[in-house]
C-alpha positions as CSV (number, residue, x, y, z in Angstrom):
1,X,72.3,97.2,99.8
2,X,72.1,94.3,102.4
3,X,73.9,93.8,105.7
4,X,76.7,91.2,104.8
5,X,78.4,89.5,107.4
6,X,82.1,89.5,107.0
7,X,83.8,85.6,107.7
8,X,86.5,86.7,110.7
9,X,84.5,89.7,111.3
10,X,86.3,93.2,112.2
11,X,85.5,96.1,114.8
12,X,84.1,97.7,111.6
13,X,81.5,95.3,110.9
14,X,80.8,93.8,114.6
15,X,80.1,98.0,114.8
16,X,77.6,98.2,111.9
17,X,76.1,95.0,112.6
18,X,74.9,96.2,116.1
19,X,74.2,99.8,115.1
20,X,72.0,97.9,112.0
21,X,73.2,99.7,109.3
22,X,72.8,98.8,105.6
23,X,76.2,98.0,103.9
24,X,78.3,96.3,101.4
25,X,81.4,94.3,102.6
26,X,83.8,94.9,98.8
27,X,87.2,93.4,99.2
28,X,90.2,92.8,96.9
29,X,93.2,91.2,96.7
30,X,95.7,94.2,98.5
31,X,99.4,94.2,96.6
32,X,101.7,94.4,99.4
33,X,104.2,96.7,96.9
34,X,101.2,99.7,96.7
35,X,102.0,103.1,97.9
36,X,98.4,104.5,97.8
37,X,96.1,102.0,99.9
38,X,93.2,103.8,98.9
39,X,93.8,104.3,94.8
40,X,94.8,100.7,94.6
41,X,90.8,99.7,96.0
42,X,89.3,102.6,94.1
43,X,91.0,100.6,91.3
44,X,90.7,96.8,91.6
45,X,87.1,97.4,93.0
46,X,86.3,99.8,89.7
47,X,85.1,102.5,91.6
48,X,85.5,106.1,90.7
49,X,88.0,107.5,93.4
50,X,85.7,110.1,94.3
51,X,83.5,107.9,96.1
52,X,86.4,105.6,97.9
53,X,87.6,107.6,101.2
54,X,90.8,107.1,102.9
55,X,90.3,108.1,106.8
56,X,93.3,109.7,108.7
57,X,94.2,110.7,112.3
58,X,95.3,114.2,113.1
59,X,96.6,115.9,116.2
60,X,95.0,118.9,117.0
61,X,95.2,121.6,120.5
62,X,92.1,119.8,121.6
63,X,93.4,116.5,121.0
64,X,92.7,113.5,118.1
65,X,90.2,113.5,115.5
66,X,89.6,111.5,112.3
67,X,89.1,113.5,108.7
68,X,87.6,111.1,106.4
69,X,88.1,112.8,102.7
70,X,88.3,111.0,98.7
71,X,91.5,109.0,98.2
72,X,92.0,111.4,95.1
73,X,92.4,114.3,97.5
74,X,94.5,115.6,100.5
75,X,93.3,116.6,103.8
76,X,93.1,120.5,104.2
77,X,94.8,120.7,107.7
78,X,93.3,124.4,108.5
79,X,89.8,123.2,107.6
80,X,89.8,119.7,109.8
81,X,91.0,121.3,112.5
82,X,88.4,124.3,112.2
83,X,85.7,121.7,111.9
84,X,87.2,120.1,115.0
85,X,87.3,123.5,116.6
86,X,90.8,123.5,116.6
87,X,93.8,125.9,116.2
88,X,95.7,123.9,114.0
89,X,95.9,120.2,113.5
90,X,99.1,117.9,111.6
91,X,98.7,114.7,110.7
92,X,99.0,111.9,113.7
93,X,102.1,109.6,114.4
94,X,101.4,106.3,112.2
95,X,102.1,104.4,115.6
96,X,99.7,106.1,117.6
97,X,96.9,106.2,114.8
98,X,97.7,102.0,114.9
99,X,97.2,102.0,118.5
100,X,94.6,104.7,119.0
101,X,92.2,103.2,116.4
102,X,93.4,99.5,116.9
103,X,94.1,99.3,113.0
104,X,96.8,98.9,110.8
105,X,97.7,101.7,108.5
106,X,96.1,101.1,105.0
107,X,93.4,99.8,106.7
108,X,92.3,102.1,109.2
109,X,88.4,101.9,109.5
110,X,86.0,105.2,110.8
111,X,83.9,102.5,112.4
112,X,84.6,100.5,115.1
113,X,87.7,102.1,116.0
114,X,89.5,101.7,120.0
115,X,88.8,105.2,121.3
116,X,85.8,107.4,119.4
117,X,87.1,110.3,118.6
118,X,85.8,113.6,116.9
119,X,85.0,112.5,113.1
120,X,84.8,114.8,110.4
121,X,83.7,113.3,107.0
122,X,84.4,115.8,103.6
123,X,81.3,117.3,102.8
124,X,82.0,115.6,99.2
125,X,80.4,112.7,100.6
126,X,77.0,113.4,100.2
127,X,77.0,114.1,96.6
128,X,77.0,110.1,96.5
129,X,74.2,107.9,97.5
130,X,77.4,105.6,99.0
131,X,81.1,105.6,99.8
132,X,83.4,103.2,100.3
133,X,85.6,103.3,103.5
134,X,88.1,100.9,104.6
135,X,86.4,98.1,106.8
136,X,89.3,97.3,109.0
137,X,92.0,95.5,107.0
138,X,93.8,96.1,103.7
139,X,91.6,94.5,101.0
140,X,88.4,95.2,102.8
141,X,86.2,98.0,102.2
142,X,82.7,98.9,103.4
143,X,80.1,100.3,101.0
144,X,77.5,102.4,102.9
145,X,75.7,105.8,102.9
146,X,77.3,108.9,104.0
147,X,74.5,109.7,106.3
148,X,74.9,106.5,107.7
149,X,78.3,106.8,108.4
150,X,77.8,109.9,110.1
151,X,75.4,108.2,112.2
152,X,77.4,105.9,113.4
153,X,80.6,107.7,113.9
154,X,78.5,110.5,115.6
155,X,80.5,112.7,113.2
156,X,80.0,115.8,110.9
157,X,80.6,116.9,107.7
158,X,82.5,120.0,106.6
159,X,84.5,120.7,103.4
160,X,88.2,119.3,104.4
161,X,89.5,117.8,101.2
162,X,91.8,120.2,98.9
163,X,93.2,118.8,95.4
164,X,96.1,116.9,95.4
C-alpha cells in the first residue's frame, strides 16, 4: 500500500498525510438513489462487506463518540457505550453528526473529523490486514490497516457490531 494523494484533498487524507500513514485512496461513482452508503462501495469497489466500515455518531451520558463497525452489521448500542464508558448511548442527530464531524452523511470519515471524539473501532477489524472507511465524501473510501486507524484516531477496539 502507498500513500496516494487525493486531487481536492479531504480532512481525511490532509490527516493521514501528516500523521504518515500508509493507505489506499478507492473511490466509485456514488448513485445518488442508494439507501445503504456503505453496501453500495462494498459493492462497486468488489470488496467483501466485512472489511468496508461505515462510521456513526452516538450520544452517550458522557457526551459524543464514533463506533466504527462492518456495513453488513448494526451498531450494538449497550456495547459502544460500555466501550465509551457510558450508561447508554442512541444514535446522534444526522445534523449534528454533519456539523460535529464537518462531513456529510454517507460520507462521514473517522479521520480528520472537526472535534476528536472518543472512537471505538469493532474488534472485527483486525481479523483483516485492511479496511476500508469512508475518506470524507460519498464515492471516496480509504483503504488502511486497522492498527493504523486506531493510531490515528487515538481510538480502541471493542466488540460493538451485532448482526443485522
Amino acid at each position: 500500500m502507498a500513500k496516494k494523494k487525493v486531487a481536492g484533498g479531504t480532512p481525511a487524507t490532509v490527516a493521514l498525510e501528516r500523521a504518515g500513514i500508509r493507505y489506499d485512496v478507492r473511490s466509485y461513482v456514488h448513485d445518488p438513489a442508494s439507501v445503504s452508503f456503505g453496501l453500495e462501495a462494498a459493492e462497486a469497489l468488489g470488496v467483501e462487506p466485512a472489511r468496508v466500515f461505515k462510521t456513526l455518531l452516538v450520544d452517550t451520558d458522557k457526551g459524543l463518540g464514533v463506533g466504527i463497525v462492518p456495513v453488513d452489521h448494526l451498531l450494538d448500542l449497550k456495547a459502544v457505550a460500555a466501550a465509551l464508558g457510558a450508561k447508554k448511548a442512541t444514535m446522534a442527530d444526522p445534523a449534528v453528526a454533519e456539523r460535529v464531524t464537518g462531513y456529510v452523511v454517507g460520507g462521514i470519515s473517522p479521520v480528520g473529523q472537526k472535534k476528536a471524539l472518543p472512537t471505538v473501532l469493532d474488534a472485527s477489524a483486525g481479523q483483516h490486514a485492511t479496511i476500508l472507511v469512508s475518506g470524507g465524501r460519498r464515492g471516496l473510501d480509504l483503504e488502511l490497516a486497522p492498527s493504523d486507524l486506531l493510531t490515528v484516531v487515538r481510538g480502541s477496539s471493542a466488540p460493538i457490531a451485532r448482526s443485522s
